[in-house]
C-alpha positions as CSV (number, residue, x, y, z in Angstrom):
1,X,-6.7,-35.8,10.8
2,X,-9.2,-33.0,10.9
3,X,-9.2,-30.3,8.1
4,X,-8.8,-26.7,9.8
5,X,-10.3,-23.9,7.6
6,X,-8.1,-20.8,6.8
7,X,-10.4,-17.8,8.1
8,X,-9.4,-14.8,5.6
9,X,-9.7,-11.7,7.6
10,X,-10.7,-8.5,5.3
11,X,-7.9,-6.2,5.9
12,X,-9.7,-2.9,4.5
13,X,-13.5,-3.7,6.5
14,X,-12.0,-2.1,9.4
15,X,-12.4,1.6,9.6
16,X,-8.9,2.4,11.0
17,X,-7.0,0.8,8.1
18,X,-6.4,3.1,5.3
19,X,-7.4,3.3,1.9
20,X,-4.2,1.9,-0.4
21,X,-4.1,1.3,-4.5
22,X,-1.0,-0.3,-6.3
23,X,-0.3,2.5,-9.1
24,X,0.5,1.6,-12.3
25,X,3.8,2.0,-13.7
26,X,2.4,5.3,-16.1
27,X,1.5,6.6,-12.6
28,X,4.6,5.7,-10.5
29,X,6.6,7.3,-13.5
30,X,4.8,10.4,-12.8
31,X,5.4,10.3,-8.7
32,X,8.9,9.8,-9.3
33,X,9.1,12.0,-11.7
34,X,7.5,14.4,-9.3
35,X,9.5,13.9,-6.4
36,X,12.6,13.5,-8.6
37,X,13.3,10.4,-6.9
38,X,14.1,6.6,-7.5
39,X,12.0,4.2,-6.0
40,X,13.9,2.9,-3.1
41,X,14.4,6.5,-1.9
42,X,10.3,6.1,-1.1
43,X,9.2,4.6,2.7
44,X,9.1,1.3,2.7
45,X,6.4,-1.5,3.4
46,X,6.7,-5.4,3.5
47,X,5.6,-7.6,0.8
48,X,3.7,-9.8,3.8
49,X,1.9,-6.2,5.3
50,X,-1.8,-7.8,5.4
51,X,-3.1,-4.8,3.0
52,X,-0.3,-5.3,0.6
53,X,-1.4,-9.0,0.3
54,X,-4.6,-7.9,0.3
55,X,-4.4,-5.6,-3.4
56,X,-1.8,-8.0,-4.2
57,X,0.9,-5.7,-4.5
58,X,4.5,-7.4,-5.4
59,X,8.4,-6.4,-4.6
60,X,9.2,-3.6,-6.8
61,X,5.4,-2.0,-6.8
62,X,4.8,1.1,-5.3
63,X,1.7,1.6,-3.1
64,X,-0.3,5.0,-2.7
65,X,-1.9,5.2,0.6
66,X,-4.5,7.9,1.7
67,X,-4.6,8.4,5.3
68,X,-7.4,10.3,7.2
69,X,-6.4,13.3,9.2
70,X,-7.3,15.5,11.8
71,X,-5.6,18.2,10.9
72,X,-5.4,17.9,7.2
73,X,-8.4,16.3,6.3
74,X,-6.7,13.1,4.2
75,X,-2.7,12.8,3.4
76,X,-1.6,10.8,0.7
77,X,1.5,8.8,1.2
78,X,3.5,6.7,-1.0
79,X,5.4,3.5,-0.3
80,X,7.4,1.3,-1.7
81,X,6.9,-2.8,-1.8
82,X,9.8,-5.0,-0.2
């Protein structure tokens, strides 16, 4: 039987995927906090989303995203790992 190789593909190398860091829980504290929300009020984003795997975020963490804009020049967007 012949062995195949996994290729990993790097999720962030491509220009069009934004920027995303798992926050700590001092810093989600402070966004819900913020917001004055709980954490499954947030958007949410799948445990198996190929940049998620790629920080290694888990169910439960929540993910800050910064998005490039046209309009706005970069958005920052929260999300919350399922």
């Amino acid at each position: 039987m012949v062995k195949v190789e996994e290729k990993k593909i790097r999720v962030f190398s491509n220009k069009l995927v934004p920027k995303h860091v798992k926050l700590t829980k001092n810093e989600e504290n402070e966004v819900l906090s913020k917001f004055h929300i709980k954490p499954y009020q947030l958007p949410y984003i799948k445990k198996s989303d190929p940049a998620i795997l790629e920080i290694g975020a888990k169910e439960g963490d929540i993910v800050k995203i910064f998005r490039r804009s046209s309009t706005a020049g970069e958005v920052v967007v929260y999300r919350y790992v399922v």
